[in-house]
C-alpha positions in Angstrom: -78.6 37.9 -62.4 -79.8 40.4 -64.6 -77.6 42.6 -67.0 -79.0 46.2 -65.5 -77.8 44.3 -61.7 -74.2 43.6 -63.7 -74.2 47.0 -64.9 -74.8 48.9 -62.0 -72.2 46.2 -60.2 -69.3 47.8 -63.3 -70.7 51.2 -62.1 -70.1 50.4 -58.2 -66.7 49.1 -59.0 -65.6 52.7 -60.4 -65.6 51.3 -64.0 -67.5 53.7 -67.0 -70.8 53.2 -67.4 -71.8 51.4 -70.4 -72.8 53.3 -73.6 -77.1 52.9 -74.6 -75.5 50.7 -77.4 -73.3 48.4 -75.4 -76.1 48.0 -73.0 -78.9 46.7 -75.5 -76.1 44.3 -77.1 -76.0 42.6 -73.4 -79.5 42.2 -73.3 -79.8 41.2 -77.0 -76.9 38.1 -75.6 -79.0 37.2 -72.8 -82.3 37.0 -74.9 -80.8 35.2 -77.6 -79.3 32.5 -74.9 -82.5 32.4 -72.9 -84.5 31.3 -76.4 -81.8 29.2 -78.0 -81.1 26.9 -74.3 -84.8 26.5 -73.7 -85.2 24.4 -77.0 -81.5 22.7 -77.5 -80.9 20.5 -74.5 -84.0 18.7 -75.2 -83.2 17.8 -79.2 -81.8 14.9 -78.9 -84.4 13.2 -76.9 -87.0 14.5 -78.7 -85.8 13.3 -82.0 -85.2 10.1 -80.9 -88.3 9.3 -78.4 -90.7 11.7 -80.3 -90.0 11.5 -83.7 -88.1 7.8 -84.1 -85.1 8.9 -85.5 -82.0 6.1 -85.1 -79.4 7.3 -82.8 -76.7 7.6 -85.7 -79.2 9.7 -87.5 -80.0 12.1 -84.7 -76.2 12.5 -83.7 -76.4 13.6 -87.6 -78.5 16.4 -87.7 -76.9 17.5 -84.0 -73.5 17.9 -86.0 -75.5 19.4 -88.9 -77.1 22.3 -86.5 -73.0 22.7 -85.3 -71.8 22.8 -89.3 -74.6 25.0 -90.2 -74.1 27.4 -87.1 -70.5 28.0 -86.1 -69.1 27.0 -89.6 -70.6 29.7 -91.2 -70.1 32.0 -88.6 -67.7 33.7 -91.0 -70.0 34.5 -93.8 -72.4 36.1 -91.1 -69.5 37.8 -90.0 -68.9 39.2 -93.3 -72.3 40.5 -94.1 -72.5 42.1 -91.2 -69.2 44.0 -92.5 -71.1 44.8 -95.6 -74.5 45.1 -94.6 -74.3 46.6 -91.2 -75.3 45.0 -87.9 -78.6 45.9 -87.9 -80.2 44.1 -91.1 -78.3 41.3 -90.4 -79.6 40.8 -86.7 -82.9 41.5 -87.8 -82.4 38.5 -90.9 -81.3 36.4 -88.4 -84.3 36.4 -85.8 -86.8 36.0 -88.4 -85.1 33.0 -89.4 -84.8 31.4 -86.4 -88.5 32.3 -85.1 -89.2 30.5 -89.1 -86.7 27.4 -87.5 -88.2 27.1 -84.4 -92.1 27.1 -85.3 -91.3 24.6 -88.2 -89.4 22.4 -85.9 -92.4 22.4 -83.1 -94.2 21.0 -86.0 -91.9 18.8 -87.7 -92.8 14.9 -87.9 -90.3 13.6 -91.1 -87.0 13.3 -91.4 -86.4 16.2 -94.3 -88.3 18.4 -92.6 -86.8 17.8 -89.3 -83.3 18.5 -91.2 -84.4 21.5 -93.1 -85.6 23.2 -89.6 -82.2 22.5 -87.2 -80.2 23.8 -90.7 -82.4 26.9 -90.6 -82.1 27.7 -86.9 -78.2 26.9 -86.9 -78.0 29.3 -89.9 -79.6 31.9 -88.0 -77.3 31.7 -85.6 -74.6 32.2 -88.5 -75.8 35.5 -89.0 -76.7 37.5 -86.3 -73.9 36.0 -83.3 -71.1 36.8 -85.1 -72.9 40.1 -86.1 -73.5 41.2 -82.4 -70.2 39.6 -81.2 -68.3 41.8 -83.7 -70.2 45.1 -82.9 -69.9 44.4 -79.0 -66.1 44.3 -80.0 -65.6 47.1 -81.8 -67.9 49.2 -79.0 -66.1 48.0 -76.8 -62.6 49.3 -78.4 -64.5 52.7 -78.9 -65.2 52.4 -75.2 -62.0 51.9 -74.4 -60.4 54.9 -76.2 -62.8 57.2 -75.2 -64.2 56.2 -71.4 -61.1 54.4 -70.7 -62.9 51.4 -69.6 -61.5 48.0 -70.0 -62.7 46.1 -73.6 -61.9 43.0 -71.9 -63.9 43.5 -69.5 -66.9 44.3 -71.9 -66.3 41.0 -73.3 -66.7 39.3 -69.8 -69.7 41.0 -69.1 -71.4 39.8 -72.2 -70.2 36.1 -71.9 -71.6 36.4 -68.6 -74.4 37.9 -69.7 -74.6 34.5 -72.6 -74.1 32.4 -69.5 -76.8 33.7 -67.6 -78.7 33.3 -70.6 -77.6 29.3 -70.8 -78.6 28.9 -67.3 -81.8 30.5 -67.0 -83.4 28.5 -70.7 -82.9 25.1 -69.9 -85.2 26.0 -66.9 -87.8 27.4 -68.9 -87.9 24.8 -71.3 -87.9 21.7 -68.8 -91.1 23.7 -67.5 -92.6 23.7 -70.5 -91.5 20.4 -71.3 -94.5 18.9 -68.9 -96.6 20.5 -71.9 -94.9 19.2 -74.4 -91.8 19.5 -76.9 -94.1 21.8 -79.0 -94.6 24.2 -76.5 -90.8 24.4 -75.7 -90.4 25.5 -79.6 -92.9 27.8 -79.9 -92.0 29.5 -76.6 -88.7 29.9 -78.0 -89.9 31.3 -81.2 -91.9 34.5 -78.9 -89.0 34.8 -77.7 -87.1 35.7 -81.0 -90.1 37.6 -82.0 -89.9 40.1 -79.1 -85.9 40.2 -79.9 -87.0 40.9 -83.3 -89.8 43.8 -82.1 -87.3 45.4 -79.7 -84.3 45.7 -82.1 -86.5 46.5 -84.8 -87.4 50.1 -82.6 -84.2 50.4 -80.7 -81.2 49.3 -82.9 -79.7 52.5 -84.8 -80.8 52.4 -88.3 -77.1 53.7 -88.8 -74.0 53.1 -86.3 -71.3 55.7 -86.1 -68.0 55.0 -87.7 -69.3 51.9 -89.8 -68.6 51.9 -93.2 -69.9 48.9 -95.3 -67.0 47.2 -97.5 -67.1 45.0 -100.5 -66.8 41.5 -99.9 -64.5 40.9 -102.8 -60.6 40.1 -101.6 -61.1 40.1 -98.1 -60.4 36.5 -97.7 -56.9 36.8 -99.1 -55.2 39.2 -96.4 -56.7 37.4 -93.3 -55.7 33.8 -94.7 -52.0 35.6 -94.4 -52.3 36.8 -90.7 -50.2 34.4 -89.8 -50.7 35.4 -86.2 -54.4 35.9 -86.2 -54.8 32.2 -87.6 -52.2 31.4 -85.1 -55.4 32.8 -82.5 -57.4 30.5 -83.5 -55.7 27.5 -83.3 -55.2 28.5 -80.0 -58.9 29.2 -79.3 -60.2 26.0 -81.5 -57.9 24.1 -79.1 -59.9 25.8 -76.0 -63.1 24.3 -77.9 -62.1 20.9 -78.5 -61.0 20.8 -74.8 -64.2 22.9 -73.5 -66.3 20.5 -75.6 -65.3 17.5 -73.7 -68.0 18.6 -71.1 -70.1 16.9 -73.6 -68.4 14.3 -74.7 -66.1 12.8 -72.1 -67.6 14.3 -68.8 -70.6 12.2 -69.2 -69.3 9.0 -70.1 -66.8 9.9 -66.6 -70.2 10.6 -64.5 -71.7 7.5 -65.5 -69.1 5.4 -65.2 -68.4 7.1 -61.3 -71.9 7.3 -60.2 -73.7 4.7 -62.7 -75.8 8.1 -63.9 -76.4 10.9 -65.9 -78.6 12.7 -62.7 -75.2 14.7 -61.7 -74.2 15.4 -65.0 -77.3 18.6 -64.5 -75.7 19.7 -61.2 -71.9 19.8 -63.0 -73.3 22.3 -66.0 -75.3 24.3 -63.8 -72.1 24.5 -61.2 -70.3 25.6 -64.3 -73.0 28.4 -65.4 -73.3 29.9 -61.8 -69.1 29.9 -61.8 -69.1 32.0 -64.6 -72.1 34.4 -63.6 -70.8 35.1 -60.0 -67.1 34.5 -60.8 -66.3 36.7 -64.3 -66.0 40.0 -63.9 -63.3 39.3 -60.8 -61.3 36.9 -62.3 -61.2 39.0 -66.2 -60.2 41.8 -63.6 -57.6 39.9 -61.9 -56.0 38.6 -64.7 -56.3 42.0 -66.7 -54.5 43.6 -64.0 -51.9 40.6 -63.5 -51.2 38.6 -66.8 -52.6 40.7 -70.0 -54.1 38.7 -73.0 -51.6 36.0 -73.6 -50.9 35.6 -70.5 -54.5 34.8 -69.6 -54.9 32.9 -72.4 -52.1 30.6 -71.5 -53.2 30.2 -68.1 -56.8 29.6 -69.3 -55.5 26.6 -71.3 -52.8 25.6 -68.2 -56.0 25.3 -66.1 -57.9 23.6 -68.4 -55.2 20.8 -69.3 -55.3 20.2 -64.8 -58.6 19.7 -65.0 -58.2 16.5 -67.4 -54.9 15.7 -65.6 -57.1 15.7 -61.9 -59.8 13.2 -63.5 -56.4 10.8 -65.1 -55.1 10.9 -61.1 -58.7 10.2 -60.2 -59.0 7.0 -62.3 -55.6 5.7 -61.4 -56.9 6.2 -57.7 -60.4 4.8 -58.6 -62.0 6.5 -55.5 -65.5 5.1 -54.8 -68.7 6.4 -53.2 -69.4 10.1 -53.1 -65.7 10.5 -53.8 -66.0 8.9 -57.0 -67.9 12.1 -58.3 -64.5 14.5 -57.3 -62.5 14.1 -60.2 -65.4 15.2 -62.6 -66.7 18.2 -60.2 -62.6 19.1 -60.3 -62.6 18.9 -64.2 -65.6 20.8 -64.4 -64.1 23.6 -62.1 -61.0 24.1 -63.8 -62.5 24.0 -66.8 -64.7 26.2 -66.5 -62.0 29.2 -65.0 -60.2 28.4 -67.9 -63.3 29.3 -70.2 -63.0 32.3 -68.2 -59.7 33.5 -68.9 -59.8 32.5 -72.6 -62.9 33.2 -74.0 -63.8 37.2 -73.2 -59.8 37.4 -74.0 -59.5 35.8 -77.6 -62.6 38.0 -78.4 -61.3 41.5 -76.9 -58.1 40.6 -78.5 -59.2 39.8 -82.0 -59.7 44.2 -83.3 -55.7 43.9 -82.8 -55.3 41.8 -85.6 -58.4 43.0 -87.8 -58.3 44.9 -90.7 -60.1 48.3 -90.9 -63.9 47.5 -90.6 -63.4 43.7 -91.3 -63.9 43.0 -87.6 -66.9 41.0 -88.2 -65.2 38.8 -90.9 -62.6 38.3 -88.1 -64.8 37.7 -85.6 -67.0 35.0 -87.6 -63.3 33.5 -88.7 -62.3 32.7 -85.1 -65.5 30.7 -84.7 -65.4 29.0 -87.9 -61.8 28.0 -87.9 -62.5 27.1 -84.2 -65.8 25.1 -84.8 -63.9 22.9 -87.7 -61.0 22.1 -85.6 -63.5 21.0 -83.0 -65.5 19.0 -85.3 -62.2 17.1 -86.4 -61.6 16.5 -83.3 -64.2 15.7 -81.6 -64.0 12.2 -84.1 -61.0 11.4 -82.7 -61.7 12.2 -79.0 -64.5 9.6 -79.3 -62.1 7.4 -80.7 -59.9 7.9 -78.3 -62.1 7.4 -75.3 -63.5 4.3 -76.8 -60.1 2.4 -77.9 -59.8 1.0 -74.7 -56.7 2.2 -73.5 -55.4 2.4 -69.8 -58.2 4.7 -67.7 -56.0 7.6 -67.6 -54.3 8.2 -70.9 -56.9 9.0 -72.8 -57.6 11.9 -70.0 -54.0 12.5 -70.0 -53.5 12.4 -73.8 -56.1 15.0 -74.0 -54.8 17.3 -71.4 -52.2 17.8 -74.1 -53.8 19.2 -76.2 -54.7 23.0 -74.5 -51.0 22.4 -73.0 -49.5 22.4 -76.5 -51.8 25.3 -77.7 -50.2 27.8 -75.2 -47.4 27.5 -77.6 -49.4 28.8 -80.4 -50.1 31.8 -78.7 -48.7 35.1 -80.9 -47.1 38.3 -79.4 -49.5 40.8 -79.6 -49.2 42.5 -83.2 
């Protein structure tokens, strides 16, 4: 689904049309998705297979991509604050075309290491850049069009998804050439991001003022209830990231293989494209942002709750794939009820023109209490406890989150 189709489906449903800016910021999502997914799901098996790495050693420079990425979302974040959106954007594709070519071409160890740090950095800079503008447009849009910054925020997660979906196509295509192919492919793509925002992204944004850098750390460590948000949403992740973790070691032990772990994530892709813009309208209408949030995480704690039930009823055959394809539904509608929320909501708690330091913060936050956790969720699934407590143990955690959850400020 393309974003003009998802726009003109906001105009059919009575909603404002998008501004020029907002519009381009979609596309820039999808784009960035589209390149990114068409190299990523085929890393792993290229390091190990193609270049020889051990499997410790490759499972090391995954979580060093991760580190380097959503860790230092908050610095990109921060520039962007300073610098504006547009130099940073434009800082970050020519970095990641740099990351992508090198890694197409990269045969040792270092150099292996120094590309995957060099694309996640890119990522550092301009997501949390175009996340934090698509927020604050979307606030503008709010106040002046009356149209719904939530729903903004779905539309460009849907708009990521689509993106997500629609790259590990192209790059298992291109795979038949060969791993090479799939980089450099992915690096034209960043170029022609890189040519198109270069003409079309304002050289100056209204209402953006850049700010020093110095002491803005200080009053957002002491928003209590904007560190209290991402908790919340870091707990979302740790959960949400079990699709990678525990969900495959669940397929294969139901089904003795990894072939339906494919159809689960692209279930969960096509869930989010045809199914986001209702269900951020429903629960606009019905629950407003904490509400939404809390149910997000209430879903998302069933979903490991229905696979604990499935492995105390060790169902076999066909029906041995239902607690997974139940996990992966209810996760996912949680994703959709907390993510677009937790972003729309974050301008509430930002200072004055520090949105993009807030916005990198909830990812960074986030992405370390994920990669804290996700140690001791492979722990956990490997300690060899009863079938179902580990799932059940887990389910706990989004559960307890929803207690996190502030009032809004």
């Amino acid at each position: 689904m393309s974003t003009t189709g998802l726009v003109s489906r906001r105009k059919a449903s009575g909603a404002p049309p998008l501004p020029p800016l907002l519009r381009l910021l979609m596309v820039t999502q999808l784009a960035f998705n589209i390149g990114f997914f068409a190299v990523l799901p085929f890393l792993a098996e290229h390091l190990g297979a193609s270049v020889g790495l051990a499997g410790w050693l490759v499972g090391f420079v995954l979580g060093l991509r991760t580190f380097s990425q959503q860790g230092l979302f908050v610095v990109g974040g921060a520039l962007a604050d300073r610098y504006g959106v547009r130099p940073v954007v434009l800082a970050g594709c020519v970095l990641r075309i740099a990351g992508f070519a090198w890694l197409g071409y990269a045969e040792r160890v270092w150099t292996v290491v120094a590309a995957v740090l060099l694309i996640g950095f890119a990522a550092a800079l301009f997501s949390p850049a175009v996340e934090s503008e698509v927020a604050r447009q979307a606030v503008l849009h709010e106040r002046a069009d009356g149209g719904s910054r939530t729903r903004v925020l779905a539309l460009f997660t849907v708009a990521g998804q689509t993106g997500a979906f629609v790259g590990p196509l192209l790059g298992a295509l291109l795979l038949e050439v060969d791993f090479r192919a799939v980089c450099l492919t992915g690096a034209s793509i960043f170029v022609l991001v890189l040519v198109g925002h270069a003409r079309l992204l304002p050289q100056h944004i209204p209402g953006r003022v850049g700010l020093r850098l110095r002491g803005a750390a200080g009053p957002l460590l002491r928003n209590r209830r904007f560190l209290a948000l991402c908790c919340a949403y870091g707990a979302y992740l740790l959960a949400y990231n079990q699709l990678y973790l525990a969900l495959p070691a669940e397929v294969e032990r139901a089904t003795g293989s990894q072939t339906p772990l494919a159809w689960l994530f692209a279930l969960s892709s096509l869930l989010v494209v045809a199914a986001q813009l209702p269900v951020t309208r429903w629960a606009g209408e019905r629950l407003g942002p904490r509400g939404a949030m809390a149910g997000g995480l209430a879903s998302i704690a069933a979903g490991f709750v229905v696979v604990a039930v499935g492995r105390y009823a060790a169902p076999t055959g066909t029906a041995a794939l239902l607690p997974a394809t139940g996990f992966t539904v209810l996760l996912t509608f949680g994703q959709m009820l907390v993510a677009p929320v937790a972003r729309a909501w974050t301008p509430d708690f930002a200072e004055d023109g520090r949105l993009g330091l807030y916005t990198g913060a909830l990812s960074s936050v986030s992405g370390l209490i994920v990669l804290s956790g996700s140690a001791a969720t492979g722990a956990l699934l490997g300690a060899g406890l009863p079938p179902a407590v580990p799932w059940l143990l887990l389910a706990a955690v989004p559960a307890a989150a929803v207690l996190l959850l502030p009032r809004r400020p």
